[in-house]
N, C-alpha and C positions, 0 to 999 in steps of 0.2 A: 365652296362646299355645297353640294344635293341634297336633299333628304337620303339618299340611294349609299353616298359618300358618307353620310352620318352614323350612317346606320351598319356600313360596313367596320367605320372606326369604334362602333359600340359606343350603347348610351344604357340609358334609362325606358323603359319604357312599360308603363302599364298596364294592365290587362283591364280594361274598365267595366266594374261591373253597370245592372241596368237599375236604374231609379224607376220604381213604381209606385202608384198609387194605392191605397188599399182596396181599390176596386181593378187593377192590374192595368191600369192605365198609366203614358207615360208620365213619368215626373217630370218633364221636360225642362223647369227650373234647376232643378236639383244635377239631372242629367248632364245641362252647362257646368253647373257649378262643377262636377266632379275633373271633367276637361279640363278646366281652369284652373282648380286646384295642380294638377298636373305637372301644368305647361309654367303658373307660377313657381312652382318648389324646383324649378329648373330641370322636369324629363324634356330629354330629347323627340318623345316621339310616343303617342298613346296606340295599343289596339283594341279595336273596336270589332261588334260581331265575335267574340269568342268566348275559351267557355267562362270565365267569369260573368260576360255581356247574357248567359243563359241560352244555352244550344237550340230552344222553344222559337229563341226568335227565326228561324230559322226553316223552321217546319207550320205546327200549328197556329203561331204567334207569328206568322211572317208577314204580317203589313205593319209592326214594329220594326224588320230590319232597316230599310231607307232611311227613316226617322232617324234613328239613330244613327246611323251611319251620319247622316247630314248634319246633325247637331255635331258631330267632333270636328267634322270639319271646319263649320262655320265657326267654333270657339278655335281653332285655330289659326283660321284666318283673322280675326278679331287679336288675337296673339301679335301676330305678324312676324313671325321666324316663316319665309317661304322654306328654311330646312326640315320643320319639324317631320319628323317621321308617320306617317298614316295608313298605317295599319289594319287591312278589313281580314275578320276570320269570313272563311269558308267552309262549309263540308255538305255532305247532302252524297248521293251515287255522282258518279263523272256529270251527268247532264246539268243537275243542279250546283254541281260546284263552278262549272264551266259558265255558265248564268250569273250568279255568281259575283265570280272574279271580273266578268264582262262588265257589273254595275255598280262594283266598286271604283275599276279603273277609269270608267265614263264621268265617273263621279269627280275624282281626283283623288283618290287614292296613290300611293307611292308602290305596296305590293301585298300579296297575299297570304293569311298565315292559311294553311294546306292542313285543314285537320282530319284526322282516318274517320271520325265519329260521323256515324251515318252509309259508309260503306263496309259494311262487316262482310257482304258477299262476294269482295274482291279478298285475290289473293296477293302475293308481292308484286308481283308481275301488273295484277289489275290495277293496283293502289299506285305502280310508276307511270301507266300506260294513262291513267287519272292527273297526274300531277305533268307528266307530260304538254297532255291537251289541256290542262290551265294554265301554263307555263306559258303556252301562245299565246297569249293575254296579256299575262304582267310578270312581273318577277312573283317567285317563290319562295314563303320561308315555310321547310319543313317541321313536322309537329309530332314528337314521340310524346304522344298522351296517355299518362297513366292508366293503365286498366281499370281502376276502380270506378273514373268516372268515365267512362265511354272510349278508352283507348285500344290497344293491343298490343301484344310482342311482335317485334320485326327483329330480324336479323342485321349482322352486321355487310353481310351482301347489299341487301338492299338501300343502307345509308349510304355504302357506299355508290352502288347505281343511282340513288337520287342527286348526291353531288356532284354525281359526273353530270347528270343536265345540265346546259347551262341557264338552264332560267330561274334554276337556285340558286339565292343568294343567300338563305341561311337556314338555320335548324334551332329550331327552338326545341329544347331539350327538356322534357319533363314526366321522366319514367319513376320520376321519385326511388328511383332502385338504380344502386352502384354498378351494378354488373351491364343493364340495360346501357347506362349513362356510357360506361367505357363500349359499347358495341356502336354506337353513334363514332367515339372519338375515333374508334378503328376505323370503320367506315372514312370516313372523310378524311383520314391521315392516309387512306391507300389510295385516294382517289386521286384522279389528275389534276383536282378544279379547289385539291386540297386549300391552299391560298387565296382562292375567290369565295369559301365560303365561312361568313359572320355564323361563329357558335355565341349562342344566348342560354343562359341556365331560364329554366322553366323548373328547374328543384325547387320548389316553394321550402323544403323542409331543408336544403345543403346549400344553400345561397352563397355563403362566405366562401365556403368549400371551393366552391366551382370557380368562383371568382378568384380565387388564389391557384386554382389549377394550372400547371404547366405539362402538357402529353410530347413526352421527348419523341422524336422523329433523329433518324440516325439522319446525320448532316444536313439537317434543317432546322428551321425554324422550329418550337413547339410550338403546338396548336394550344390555343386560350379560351375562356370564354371572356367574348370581348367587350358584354354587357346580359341586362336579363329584361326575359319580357315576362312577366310575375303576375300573379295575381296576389302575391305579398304587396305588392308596390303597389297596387291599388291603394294602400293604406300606408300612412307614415314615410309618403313618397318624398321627403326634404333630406329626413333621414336618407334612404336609398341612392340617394345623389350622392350624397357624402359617402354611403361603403362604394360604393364603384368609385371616386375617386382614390378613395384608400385604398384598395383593390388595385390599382393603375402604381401609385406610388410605392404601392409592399412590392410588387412585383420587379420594381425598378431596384431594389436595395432599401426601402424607409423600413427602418427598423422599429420606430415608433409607430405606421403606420401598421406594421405588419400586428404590432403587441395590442394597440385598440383593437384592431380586426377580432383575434384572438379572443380579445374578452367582452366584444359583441357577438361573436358564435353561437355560442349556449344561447341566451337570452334570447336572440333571433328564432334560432330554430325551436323554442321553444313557446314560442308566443305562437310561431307556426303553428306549432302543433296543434294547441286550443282554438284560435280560431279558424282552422283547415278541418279540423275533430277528427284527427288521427286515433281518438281511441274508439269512433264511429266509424271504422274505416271512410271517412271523407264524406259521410255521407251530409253531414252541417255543414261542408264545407262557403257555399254559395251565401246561405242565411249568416253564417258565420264571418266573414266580410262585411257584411251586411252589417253587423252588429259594432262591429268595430268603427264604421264609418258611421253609425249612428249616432253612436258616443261624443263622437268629432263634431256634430251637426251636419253631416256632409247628406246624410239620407235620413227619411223620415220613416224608415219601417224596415221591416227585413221581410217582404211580398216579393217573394217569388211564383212565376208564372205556374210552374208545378206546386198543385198545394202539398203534396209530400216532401218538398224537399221545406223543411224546418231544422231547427236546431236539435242535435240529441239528445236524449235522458243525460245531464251531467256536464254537458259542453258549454251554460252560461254560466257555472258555476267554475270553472277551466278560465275560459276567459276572462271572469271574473280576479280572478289568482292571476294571472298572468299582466292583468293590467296594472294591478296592484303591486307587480314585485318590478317591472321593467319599464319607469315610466321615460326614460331616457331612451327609447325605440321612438316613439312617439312626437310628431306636429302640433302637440295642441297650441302653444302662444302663436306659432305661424297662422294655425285656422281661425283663432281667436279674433288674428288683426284683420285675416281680411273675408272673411266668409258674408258678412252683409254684402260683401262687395260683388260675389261669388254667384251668390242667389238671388240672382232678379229675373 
């Protein structure tokens, strides 16, 4: 099996955010550590450079991208699964994305997550003609990023034109909205390349959901979502191994797995909630992560590169409640045992 072949049969894979200093410098300890953590709780594959990783690196903050990008690689070569999946986000206008995707794949990257964030001046048309020319690069995974924090509405036209490229290899799905979410599954169930392309839930708030989804195609296969690549999964990633397993076995007929699933829904999505700060519309979201891996000892602050993005009026106090009511979400004796080991 490839990383390419893993990632087709769906795994695990987290969105990593970035460990900072309080003078906005990397943590670069810390930063291993989160990689590690990872690749120990058993995800198949981390993405790096996206938006948990903080879209800054990217722009003003871009002699942070390489760094980082290099440290997930090197903690996973240190790992030694040559499968594991490696993930670099991109976005910027075509010329920067194209860039890019060129210095991930030189790097050893496996393929690209294609985020809209950064071309607002492309239409559908630009935003294919875009993903297109980074396609001649490397493979492609498509990116419906919620509005709230830097995405857009697309049509169901256009998922479908994206999956007929063939340098798609998949669609990370994260419209946070059911209507959006089914315009992707049309898209790619009308497409020709329908079976070549890995759907991944990106719902941080429908995780279960999506994961137990079945899209009936008349005399086919239904289309599934065949893992997630989450910025949930940044956090209580041991957990997350276990619902995509159960997820694989409910789907199979496990009546018991299906009934766990069930009564980890609520609880999930609602720990989401608090730490994404759905009742800020999203805007703690970043810091809010943050917060949760602090707890863990995984990060030493919630420094984000943008000083406006902090936590909302009300949102430690959410999180607060939420830790307190679901502590069975949660790695802590996993990070307990090995987080000295993590951090050096």
């Amino acid at each position: 099996m490839t990383a390419l072949d893993r990632f087709a049969a769906g795994t695990v894979i987290p969105a990593q955010p970035l460990a900072l200093t309080e003078d906005l410098a990397l943590d670069e300890k810390r930063q291993r550590a989160l990689s590690r953590y990872y690749l120990a709780a058993g995800a198949g594959g981390i993405a790096v450079g996206v938006h948990s990783t903080q879209f800054g690196i990217h722009y003003e903050h871009g002699h942070l991208l390489r760094p980082v990008l290099q440290q997930a690689l090197d903690v996973a070569a240190e790992h030694g699964d040559p499968d594991t999946v490696m993930v670099a986000g991109v976005c910027g206008p075509t010329e920067q994305a194209v860039a890019e995707a060129e210095q991930a794949m030189s790097m050893g990257y496996d393929a690209v997550l294609l985020a809209p964030q950064g071309a607002s001046d492309l239409d559908e048309a630009g935003l294919l003609e875009r993903a297109r020319q980074v396609g001649q690069i490397g493979p492609v995974i498509g990116f419906y990023l919620q509005p709230s924090v830097g995405g857009r509405l697309l049509s169901q036209d256009f998922w479908q034109q994206l999956a007929d490229q063939p340098s798609t290899i998949g669609i990370k799905v994260a419209p946070f909205n059911r209507y959006c979410t089914a315009d992707v599954l049309w898209g790619v169930a009308h497409s020709s390349r329908a079976d070549e392309i890995a759907l991944y839930t990106g719902n941080d708030d429908h995780i279960i959901g999506d994961l137990l989804l079945q899209y009936p195609r008349e005399g086919k296969k239904p289309l599934e979502f065949v893992g997630g690549l989450l910025g949930q999964w940044s956090l209580f990633t041991l957990e997350a191994v276990r619902i995509l397993e159960l997820s694989k076995r409910a789907k199979a007929g496990d009546a018991a797995a299906r009934a766990e699933l069930d009564a980890l829904d609520v609880p999930l999505t609602d720990t989401n909630g608090a730490l994404f700060d759905r009742l800020g519309n999203f805007a703690g979201c970043l810091p809010g992560i943050h917060e949760g891996l602090r707890r863990q000892g995984l990060m030493d602050g919630l420094w984000c590169l943008d000083p406006n993005e902090k936590l909302s009026p009300g949102q430690l106090e959410e999180i607060d409640r939420v830790w307190d009511a679901y502590p069975q979400l949660r790695d802590d004796a996993f990070i307990d045992e090995h987080l000295a080991s993590w951090i050096r």
